[in-house]
DORO-478054 format. One record per residue (C-alpha): residue in three letters; x negated, y, z negated. Coordinates in steps of 0.1 Angstrom, whole numbers, padded with zeros to 4 digits, always signed. Each point is the difference from the previous one (the first is absolute). Layout:
AlaXYZ...
***
This chain:
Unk-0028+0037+0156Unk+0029+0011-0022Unk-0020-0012-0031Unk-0031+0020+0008Unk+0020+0031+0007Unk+0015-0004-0039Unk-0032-0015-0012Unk-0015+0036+0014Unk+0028+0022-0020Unk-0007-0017-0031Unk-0037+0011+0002Unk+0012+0035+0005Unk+0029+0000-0029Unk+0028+0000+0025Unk+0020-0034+0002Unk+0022+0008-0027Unk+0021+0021+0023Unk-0001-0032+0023Unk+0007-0031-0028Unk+0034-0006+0013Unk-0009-0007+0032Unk-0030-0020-0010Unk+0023-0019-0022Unk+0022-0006+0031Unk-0031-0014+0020Unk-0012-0026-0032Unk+0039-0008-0002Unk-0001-0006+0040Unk-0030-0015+0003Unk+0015-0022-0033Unk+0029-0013+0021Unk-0022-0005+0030Unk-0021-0024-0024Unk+0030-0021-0005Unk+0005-0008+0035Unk-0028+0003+0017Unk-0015-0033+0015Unk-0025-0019-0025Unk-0032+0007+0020Unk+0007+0040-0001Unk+0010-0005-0040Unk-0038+0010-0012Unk-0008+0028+0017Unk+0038+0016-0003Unk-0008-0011-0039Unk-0031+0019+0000Unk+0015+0034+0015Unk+0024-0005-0026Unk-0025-0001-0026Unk-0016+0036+0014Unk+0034+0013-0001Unk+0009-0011-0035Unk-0032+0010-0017Unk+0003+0031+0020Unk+0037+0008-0017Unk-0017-0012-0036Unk-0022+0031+0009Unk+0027+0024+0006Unk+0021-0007-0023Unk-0024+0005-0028Unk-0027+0023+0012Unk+0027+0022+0014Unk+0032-0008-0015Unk-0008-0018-0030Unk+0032-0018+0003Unk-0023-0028-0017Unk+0031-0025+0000Unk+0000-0001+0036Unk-0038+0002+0001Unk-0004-0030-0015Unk+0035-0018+0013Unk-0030+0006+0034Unk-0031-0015-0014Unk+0019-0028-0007Unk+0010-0005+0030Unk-0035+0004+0010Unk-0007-0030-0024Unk+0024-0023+0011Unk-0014+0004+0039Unk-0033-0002-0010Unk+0008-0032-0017Unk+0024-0014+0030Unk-0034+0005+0026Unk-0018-0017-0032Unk-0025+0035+0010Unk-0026+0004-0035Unk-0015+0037+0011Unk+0035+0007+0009Unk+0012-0010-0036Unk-0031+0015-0018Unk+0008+0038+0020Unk+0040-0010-0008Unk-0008-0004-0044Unk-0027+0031+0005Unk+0029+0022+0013Unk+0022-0010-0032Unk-0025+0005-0023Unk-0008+0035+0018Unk+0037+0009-0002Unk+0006-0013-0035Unk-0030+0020-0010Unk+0014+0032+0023Unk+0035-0004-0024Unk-0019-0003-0032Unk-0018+0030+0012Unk+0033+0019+0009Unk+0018-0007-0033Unk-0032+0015-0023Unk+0002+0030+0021Unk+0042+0009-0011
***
């Protein structure tokens, strides 16, 4: 529920007053990853995933704190990887190329 409700403020251009509480639920739900019990690991792996693709998003849509951006979609990669998930890889290297294409952008238009 929490993910939709940021998920929703993205598509309107507002999470970027809300990124450090998002960043506070993908470092929560980060610990809670750790120990939680092996047969809850996926799915908690998969909200992860939503919530570190959706700081990538932030942070360089709206931010354009690109370090941090992409410090995400690696993240991203590496859980996409762990649940050995291909579409979840394939959106995970088309957000990186998007970003690294929204920084190029940014630094022809200084």
């Amino acid at each position: 529920m929490t993910f939709k409700v940021y998920e929703a403020l993205f598509a309107e251009g507002l999470t970027h007053t809300s990124i450090i509480d998002i960043d506070k639920w993908t470092k929560r739900i980060e610990y809670d990853v750790k120990n939680v019990d092996a047969a809850d690991k996926n799915g908690l792996l998969r909200v992860l995933w939503d919530f570190e693709i959706l700081c990538a998003k932030v942070h360089s849509s709206d931010i354009q704190d690109w370090s941090k951006a992409f410090e995400h979609i690696e993240n991203a990669i590496e859980i996409a990887t762990t649940l050995d998930d291909r579409d979840l890889q394939a959106a995970s290297f088309y957000i990186s190329a998007y970003t690294r294409l929204q920084q190029k952008d940014q630094r022809w238009q200084k």
